[in-house]
C-alpha positions in Angstrom: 0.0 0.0 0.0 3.2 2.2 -0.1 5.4 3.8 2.5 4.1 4.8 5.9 4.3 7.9 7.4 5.5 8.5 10.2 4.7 11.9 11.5 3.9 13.8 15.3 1.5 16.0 16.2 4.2 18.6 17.7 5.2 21.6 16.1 8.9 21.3 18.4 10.8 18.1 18.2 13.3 19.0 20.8 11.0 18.1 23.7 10.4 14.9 23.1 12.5 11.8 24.7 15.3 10.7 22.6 13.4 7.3 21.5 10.3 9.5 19.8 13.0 12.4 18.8 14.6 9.5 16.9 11.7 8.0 15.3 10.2 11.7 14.4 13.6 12.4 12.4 13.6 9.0 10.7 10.1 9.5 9.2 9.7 9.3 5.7 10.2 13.6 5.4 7.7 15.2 2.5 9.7 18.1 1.4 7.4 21.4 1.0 4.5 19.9 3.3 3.3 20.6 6.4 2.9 16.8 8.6 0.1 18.7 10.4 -1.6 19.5 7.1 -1.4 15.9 5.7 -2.6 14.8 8.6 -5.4 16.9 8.4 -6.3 15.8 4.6 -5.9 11.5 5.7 -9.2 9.5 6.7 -8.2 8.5 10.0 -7.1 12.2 11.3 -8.9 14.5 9.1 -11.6 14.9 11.9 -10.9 15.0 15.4 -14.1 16.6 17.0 -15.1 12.9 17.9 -17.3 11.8 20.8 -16.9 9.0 23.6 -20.1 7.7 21.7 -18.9 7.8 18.7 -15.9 5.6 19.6 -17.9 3.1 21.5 -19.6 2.4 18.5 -16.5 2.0 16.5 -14.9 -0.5 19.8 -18.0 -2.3 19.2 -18.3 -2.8 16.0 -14.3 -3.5 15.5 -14.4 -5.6 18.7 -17.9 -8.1 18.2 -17.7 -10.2 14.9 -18.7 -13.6 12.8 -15.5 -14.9 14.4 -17.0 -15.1 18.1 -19.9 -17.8 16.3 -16.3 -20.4 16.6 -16.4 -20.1 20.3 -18.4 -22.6 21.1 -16.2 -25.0 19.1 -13.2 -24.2 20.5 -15.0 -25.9 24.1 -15.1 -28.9 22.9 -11.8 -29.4 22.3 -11.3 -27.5 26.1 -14.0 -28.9 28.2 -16.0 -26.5 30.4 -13.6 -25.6 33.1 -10.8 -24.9 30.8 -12.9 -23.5 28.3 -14.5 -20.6 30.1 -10.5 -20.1 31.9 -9.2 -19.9 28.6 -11.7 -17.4 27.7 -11.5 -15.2 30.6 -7.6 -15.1 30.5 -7.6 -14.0 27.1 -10.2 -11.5 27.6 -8.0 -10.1 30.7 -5.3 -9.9 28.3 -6.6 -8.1 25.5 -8.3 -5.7 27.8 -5.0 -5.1 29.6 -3.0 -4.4 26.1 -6.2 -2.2 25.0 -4.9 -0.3 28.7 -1.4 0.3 26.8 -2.2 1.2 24.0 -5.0 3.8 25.4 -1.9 5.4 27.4 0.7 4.8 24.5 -1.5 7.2 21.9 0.5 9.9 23.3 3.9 9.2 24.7 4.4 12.8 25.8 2.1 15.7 26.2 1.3 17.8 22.7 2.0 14.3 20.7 -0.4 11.6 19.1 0.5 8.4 17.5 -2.9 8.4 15.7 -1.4 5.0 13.9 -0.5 1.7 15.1 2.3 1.1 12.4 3.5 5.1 13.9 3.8 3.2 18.1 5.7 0.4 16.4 7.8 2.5 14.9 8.4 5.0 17.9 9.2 1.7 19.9 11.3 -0.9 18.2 13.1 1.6 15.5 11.7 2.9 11.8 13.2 -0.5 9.9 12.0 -3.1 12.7 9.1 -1.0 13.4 7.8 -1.5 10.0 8.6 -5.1 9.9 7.3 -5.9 12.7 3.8 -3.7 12.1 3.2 -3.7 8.4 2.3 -6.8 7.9 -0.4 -7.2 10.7 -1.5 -4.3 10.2 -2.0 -4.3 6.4 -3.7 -8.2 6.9 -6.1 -7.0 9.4 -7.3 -4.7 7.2 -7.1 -5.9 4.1 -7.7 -9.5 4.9 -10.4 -8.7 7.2 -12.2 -7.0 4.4 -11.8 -9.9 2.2 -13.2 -12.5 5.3 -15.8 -10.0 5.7 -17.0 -10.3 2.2 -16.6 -13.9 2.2 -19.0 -14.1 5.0 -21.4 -11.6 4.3 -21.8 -12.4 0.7 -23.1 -16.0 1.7 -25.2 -14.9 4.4 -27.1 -12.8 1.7 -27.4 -16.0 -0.5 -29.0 -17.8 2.7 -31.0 -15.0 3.8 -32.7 -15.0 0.0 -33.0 -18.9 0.2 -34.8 -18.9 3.0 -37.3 -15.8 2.2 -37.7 -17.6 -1.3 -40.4 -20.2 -1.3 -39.3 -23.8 -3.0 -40.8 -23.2 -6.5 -40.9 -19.6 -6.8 -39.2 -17.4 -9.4 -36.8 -16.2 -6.9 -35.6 -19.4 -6.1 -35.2 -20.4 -9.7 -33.0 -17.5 -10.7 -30.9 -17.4 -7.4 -27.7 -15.9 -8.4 -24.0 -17.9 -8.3 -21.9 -17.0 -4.8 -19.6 -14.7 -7.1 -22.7 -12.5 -7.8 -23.5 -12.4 -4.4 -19.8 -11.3 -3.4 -19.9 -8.6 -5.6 -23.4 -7.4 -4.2 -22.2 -7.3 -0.8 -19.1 -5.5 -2.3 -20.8 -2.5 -4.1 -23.4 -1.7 -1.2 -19.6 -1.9 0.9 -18.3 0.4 -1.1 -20.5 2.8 -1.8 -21.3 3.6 2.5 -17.5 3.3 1.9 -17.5 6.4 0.4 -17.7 8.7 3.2 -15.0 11.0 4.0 -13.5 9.6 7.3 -13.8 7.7 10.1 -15.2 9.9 12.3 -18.4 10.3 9.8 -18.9 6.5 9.8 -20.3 6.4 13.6 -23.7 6.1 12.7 -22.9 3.3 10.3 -20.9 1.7 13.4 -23.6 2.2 15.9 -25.8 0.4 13.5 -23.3 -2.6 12.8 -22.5 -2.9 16.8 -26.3 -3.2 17.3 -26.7 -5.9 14.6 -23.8 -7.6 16.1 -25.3 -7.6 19.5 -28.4 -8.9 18.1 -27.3 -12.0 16.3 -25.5 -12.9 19.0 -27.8 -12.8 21.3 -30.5 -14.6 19.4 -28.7 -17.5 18.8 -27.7 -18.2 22.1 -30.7 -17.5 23.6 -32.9 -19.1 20.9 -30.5 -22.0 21.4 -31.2 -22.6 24.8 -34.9 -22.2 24.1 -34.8 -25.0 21.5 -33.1 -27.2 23.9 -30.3 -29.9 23.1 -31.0 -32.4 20.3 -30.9 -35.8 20.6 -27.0 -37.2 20.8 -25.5 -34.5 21.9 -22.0 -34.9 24.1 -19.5 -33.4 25.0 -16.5 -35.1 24.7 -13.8 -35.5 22.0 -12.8 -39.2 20.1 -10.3 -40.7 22.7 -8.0 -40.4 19.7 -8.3 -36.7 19.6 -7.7 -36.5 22.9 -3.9 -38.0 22.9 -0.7 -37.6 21.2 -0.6 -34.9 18.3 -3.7 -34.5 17.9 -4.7 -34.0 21.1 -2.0 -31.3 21.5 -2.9 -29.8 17.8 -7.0 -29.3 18.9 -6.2 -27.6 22.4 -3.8 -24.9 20.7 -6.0 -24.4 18.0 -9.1 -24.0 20.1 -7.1 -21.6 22.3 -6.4 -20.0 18.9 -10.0 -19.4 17.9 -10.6 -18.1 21.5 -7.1 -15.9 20.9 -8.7 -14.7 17.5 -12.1 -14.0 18.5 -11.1 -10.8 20.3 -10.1 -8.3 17.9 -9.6 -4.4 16.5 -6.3 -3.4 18.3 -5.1 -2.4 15.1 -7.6 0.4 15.2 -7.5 2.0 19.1 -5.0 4.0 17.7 -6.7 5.1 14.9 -10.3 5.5 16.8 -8.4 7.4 19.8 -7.0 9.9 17.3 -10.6 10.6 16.2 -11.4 12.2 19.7 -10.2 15.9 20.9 -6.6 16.3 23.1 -5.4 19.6 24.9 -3.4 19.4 27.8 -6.6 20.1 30.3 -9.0 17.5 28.4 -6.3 14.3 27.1 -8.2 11.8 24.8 -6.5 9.2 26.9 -9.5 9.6 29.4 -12.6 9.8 27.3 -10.8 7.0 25.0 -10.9 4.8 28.5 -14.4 5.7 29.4 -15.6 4.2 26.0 -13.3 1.6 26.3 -14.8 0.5 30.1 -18.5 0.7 28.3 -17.9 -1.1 25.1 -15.4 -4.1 27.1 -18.5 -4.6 29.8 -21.0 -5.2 26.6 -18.2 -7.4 24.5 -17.7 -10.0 27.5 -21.6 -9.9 28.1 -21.8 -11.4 23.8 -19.3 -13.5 24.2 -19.3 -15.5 26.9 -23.2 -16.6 26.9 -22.3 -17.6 23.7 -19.6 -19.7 23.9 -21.2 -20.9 27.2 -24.3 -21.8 26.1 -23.9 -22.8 22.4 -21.7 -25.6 23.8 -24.3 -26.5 26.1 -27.0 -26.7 23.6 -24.6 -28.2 20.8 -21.2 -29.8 22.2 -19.1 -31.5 20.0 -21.4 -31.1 16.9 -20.6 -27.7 16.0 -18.1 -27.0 13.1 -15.3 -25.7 13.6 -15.4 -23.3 10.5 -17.7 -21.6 8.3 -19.9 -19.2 11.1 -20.0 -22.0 13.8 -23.2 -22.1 16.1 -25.3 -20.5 13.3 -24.8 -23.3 11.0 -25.3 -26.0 14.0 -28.3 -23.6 14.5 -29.7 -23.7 11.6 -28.9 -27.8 10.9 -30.6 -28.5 14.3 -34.1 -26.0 14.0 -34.3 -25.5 11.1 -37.7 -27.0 11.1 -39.0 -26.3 14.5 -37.8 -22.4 13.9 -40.0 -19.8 11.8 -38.3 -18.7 8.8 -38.6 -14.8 10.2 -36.5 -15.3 12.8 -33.5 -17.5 11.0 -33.7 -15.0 7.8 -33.5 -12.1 10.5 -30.5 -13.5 12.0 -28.6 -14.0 8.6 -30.2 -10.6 7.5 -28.4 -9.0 10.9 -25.1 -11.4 9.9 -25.4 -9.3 6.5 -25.4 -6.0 8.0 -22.7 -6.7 10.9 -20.2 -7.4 8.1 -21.2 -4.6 5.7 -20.5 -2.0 8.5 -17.4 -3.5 10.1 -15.9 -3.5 6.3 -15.8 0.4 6.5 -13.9 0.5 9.6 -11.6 -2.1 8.9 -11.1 -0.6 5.9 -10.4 3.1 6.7 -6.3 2.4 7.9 -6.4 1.1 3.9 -8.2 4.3 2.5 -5.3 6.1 5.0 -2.2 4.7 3.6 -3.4 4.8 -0.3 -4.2 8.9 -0.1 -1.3 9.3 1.9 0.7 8.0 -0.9 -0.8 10.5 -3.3 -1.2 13.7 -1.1 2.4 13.0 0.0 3.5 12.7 -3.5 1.2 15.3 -5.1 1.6 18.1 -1.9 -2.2 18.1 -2.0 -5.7 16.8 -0.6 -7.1 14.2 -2.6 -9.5 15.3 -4.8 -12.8 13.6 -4.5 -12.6 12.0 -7.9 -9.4 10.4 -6.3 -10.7 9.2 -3.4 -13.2 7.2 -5.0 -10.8 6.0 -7.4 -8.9 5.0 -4.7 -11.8 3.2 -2.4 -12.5 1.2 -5.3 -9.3 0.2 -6.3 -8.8 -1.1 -2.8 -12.8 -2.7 -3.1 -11.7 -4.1 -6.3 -8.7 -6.5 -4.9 -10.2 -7.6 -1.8 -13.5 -8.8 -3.9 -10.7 -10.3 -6.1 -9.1 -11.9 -3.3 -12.4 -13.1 -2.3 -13.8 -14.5 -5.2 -10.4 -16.3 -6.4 -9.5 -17.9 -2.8 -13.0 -18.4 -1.2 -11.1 -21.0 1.1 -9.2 -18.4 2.6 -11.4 -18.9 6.0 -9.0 -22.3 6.7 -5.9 -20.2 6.4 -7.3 -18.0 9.4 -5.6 -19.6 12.0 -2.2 -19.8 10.4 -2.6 -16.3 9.0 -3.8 -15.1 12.6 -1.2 -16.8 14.8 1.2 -14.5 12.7 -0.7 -11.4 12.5 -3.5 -10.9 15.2 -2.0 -12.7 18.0 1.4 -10.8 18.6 -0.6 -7.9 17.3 -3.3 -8.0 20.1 -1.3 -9.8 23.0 2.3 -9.3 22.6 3.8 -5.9 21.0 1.8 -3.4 23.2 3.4 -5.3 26.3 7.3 -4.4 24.5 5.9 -1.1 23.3 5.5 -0.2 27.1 8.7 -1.2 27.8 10.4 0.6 25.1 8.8 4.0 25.3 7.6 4.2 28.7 10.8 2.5 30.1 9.4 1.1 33.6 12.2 0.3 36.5 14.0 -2.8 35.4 12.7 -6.0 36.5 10.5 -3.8 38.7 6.7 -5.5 38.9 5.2 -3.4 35.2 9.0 -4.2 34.0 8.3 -7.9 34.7 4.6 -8.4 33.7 4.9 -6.7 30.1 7.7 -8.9 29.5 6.5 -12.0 30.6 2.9 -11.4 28.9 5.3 -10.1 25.8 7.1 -13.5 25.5 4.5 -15.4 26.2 2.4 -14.1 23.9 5.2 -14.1 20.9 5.1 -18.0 22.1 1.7 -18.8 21.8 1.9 -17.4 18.3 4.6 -19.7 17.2 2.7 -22.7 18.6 -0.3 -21.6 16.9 1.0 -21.0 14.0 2.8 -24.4 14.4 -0.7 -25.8 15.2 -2.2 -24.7 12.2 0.1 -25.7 9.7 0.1 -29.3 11.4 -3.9 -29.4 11.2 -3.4 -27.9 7.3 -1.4 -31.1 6.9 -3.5 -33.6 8.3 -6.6 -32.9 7.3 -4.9 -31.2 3.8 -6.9 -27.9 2.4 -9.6 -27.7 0.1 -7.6 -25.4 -2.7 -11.1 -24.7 -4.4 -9.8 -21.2 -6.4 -12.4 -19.5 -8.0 -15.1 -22.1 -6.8 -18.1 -20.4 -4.6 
C-alpha cells in the first residue's frame, strides 16, 4: 500500500524523549509539506471533534464479529472448566493491552501516535518497526475485508433462500456466490464512500447493534430449542492423545485468541477524539473503552457458554459456527422470520465492520498520493482509490474463497502478537518502567509469552493444514 508515514502532532521536536525524537527524524520527510496538514487531509485524522459515543460504537463494532460464532467449538476441544478459563484469560489480556495502547497514543504531552504502524515504529526503531507492524496491520485490514466479504456475501445467499419459497421465481434465478460477493461488495463500497472515520459512527452504531443482536438470538434461541438428541460433550479418545490431542487444544485456544479483535484500530479511533493538555483523549478513550469491554464479554461469553451446552461436539469448527449448528438442528421447528432475521443482521454486521476495517487502507493509499502530489485528494481520487482497494479484496475473495481455513495460520502470525504481545514491548520501550521492577516484569513475561503462543499456533495450524490437507477450491463459490 506504499510507504508509511511517520509523523507527530508537535510543532517542536526538541522536547520529546530521545526514542520519539529519533523515530520523528527517521520518518519518511515530505519536502514542501506541512505533517500537520497531511494529517489533516488522511481519513483517519482528518476529523478529530469525535465523541466517547462515537468511539464506542466504532470499539463495538471492530471488537464483536462472525469470528466469536467459533467459540463454542473451541470448548469442545477445552472442556467447560478450561474453556470458560481460557476465555477469561484472554479476555483479561486483551483488555489489559487495549490499557497500553489507550496510554501509549501519546507518549508525551502535545503528541499523538494516531497509527498503530506510527507506536511500532516510535518503539522498536523505523526499519523493525515497520517489519514488525506492516504486515499485521495491512492483513487486518485488508484480509479482514476480504473475510468480511466472504462471510457476508453468503449470508445474503441464505438470507434469500430462505425468504424464497421452493418453486418460486426467486428461487429459480438465485444468483451464483460470485454475484452475491460482488453485491455485498458495491453496497460496501459505496457507505464506503464517506470521507473519514469519524463520519462512519452512525454506520458503526448500526453494525454494533446488529452484532449484539445476532448474537444474542442465537444463544438465547439455542437454549430455548433445547439440546437435540446425541449430543455430548467429549472429544474421540484419539483426539484426545498424542498430536492430535496437542494440535486441537492450541487451536481451540487459537479461535478463543482470534475472537477478540480491533487493536489495530485503538489508535486510529483514539486519534478521532479531541486532546489539549486540560482534556487528554487518553481519558474519554478509557471511558468508551470500560463501556464497550462490559457489553463485548456480556456477547461473548453466553455464547460460547451456552452454544456448547445446547450443541457440544457437533458444531463446526469453520464456516460461522453455532449459526450453521443452529440452523442444521431448527431449522424446522424455527420460523423462517427469525433465522432469515439473523442471517439478514449477519449481512449487516459485516457490511458495516468493512468500512472500519477498511479506513487504515483508504489512510495509507491517499497518503501516498497527497504526499507525493503536496495536495488533498480530490474527490474523484478518493473514490478512485476506495474502489481500487474494493476491487482487490473482492478479487481476493472471489479467487481464494477457502481463505477462512488459512485464518488460523494467517492469525497466529498477524492478530496474536498484534493484540497480545507488541503493546506489552511497546510499554517497555517508550515508557521505560524500573527494570525488573513488577510493570518491567509483567509486560515482559505477557510479551514472550504471547510471541510463544503465536509460534505454537501458528505451528498448530500448519500441522492441522497437513492432516486434514486444504480444500484449494480457487475461483469455486
Amino acid at each position: 500500500m506504499g510507504e508509511v508515514v511517520v509523523p507527530v502532532d508537535d510543532d517542536s521536536i526538541q522536547e520529546l524523549p530521545t526514542s520519539i525524537k529519533d523515530a520523528s527524524v527517521a520518518r519518511q520527510a515530505v519536502p514542501g509539506l506541512n505533517l500537520r496538514e497531511l494529517e489533516s487531509w488522511l481519513p483517519l485524522t482528518e476529523s478529530r471533534d469525535s465523541t466517547a459515543f462515537s468511539a464506542i460504537f466504532h470499539l463495538l463494532c471492530s471488537g464483536i464479529g462472525f469470528q466469536a460464532l467459533l467459540l463454542p467449538a473451541a470448548f469442545s476441544s477445552l472442556g467447560w472448566a478450561w474453556g470458560i478459563i481460557c476465555l477469561s484469560i484472554a479476555y483479561t489480556w486483551q483488555l489489559y493491552t487495549t490499557w497500553l495502547l489507550v496510554n501509549l497514543h501519546e507518549p508525551v504531552p502535545g503528541t499523538r501516535c494516531s497509527r498503530y504502524v506510527r507506536i511500532s515504529i516510535i518503539a522498536f526503531g523505523p526499519k523493525l518497526g515497520k517489519l514488525l507492524a506492516i504486515f499485521p496491520v495491512m492483513y487486518l485490514s485488508g484480509g479482514s475485508c476480504v473475510m468480511l466479504i466472504i462471510t457476508g456475501g453468503n449470508s445474503m445467499k441464505q438470507f434469500l433462500n430462505i425468504i424464497c419459497e421452493e418453486g418460486t421465481m426467486c428461487r429459480s434465478k438465485s444468483l451464483s456466490g460470485t454475484h452475491w460477493l460482488l453485491i455485498f461488495t458495491c453496497i460496501a463500497l459505496i457507505i464506503g464512500q464517506l470521507p473519514n472515520l469519524n463520519s462512519i459512527a452512525r454506520v458503526s452504531l448500526t453494525g454494533a447493534i446488529t452484532s449484539i443482536g445476532y448474537i444474542t438470538t442465537i444463544w438465547t434461541m439455542s437454549i430455548g430449542k433445547g439440546r437435540p438428541n446425541g449430543v455430548s460433550y467429549g472429544l474421540p479418545e484419539a483426539e484426545k492423545t498424542g498430536v492430535n490431542g496437542f494440535s486441537n487444544i492450541l487451536n481451540a485456544i487459537g479461535i478463543i485468541m482470534l475472537a477478540f479483535r480491533g487493536h489495530n484500530l485503538i489508535l486510529e479511533i483514539q486519534g478521532t477524539l479531541p486532546s489539549d493538555s486540560k482534556h487528554s483523549s487518553r481519558k474519554s478513550m478509557w471511558r468508551s473503552v470500560m463501556v464497550a469491554y462490559v457489553i463485548i464479554p456480556l456477547c461473548l461469553f453466553p455464547l460460547a457458554i451456552a452454544g456448547f451446552w445446547a450443541y457440544g461436539n457437533k458444531i463446526p469448527a469453520t464456516g460461522v459456527g453455532i449459526l450453521t449448528a443452529f440452523s442444521q438442528f431448527h431449522n424446522r421447528d424455527t420460523s423462517k422470520f427469525v433465522i432469515g432475521l439473523i442471517y439478514l443482521w449477519l449481512t449487516i454486521s459485516c457490511i458495516t465492520s468493512y468500512q472500519i476495517y477498511a479506513m487504515p487502507a483508504f489512510d495509507n493509499l491517499e497518503f501516498v498520493y497527497a504526499s507525493s502530489r503536496k495536495r488533498r485528494c480530490p474527490g474523484w481520487v478518493r473514490v478512485g482509490l476506495r474502489l481500487f482497494f474494493g476491487g482487490i479484496t473482492v478479487f481476493v475473495a472471489v479467487a481464494f474463497p477457502f481463505l477462512g481455513s488459512l485464518a488460523p495460520l494467517i492469525g497466529g502470525m498477524a492478530a496474536v502478537p498484534l493484540t497480545f504481545a507488541y503493546p506489552c514491548f511497546m510499554w517497555i520501550s517508550i515508557r521505560k518502567p524500573r527494570s525488573n521492577g513488577a510493570t518491567w516484569s509483567l509486560n515482559l513475561v505477557l510479551g514472550c509469552f504471547g510471541i510463544v503462543l503465536s509460534i505454537l499456533l501458528i505451528v498448530a495450524a500448519i500441522w492441522n493444514l497437513a492432516d486434514n490437507g486444504l480444500n484449494a477450491n480457487f475461483f469455486r463459490l
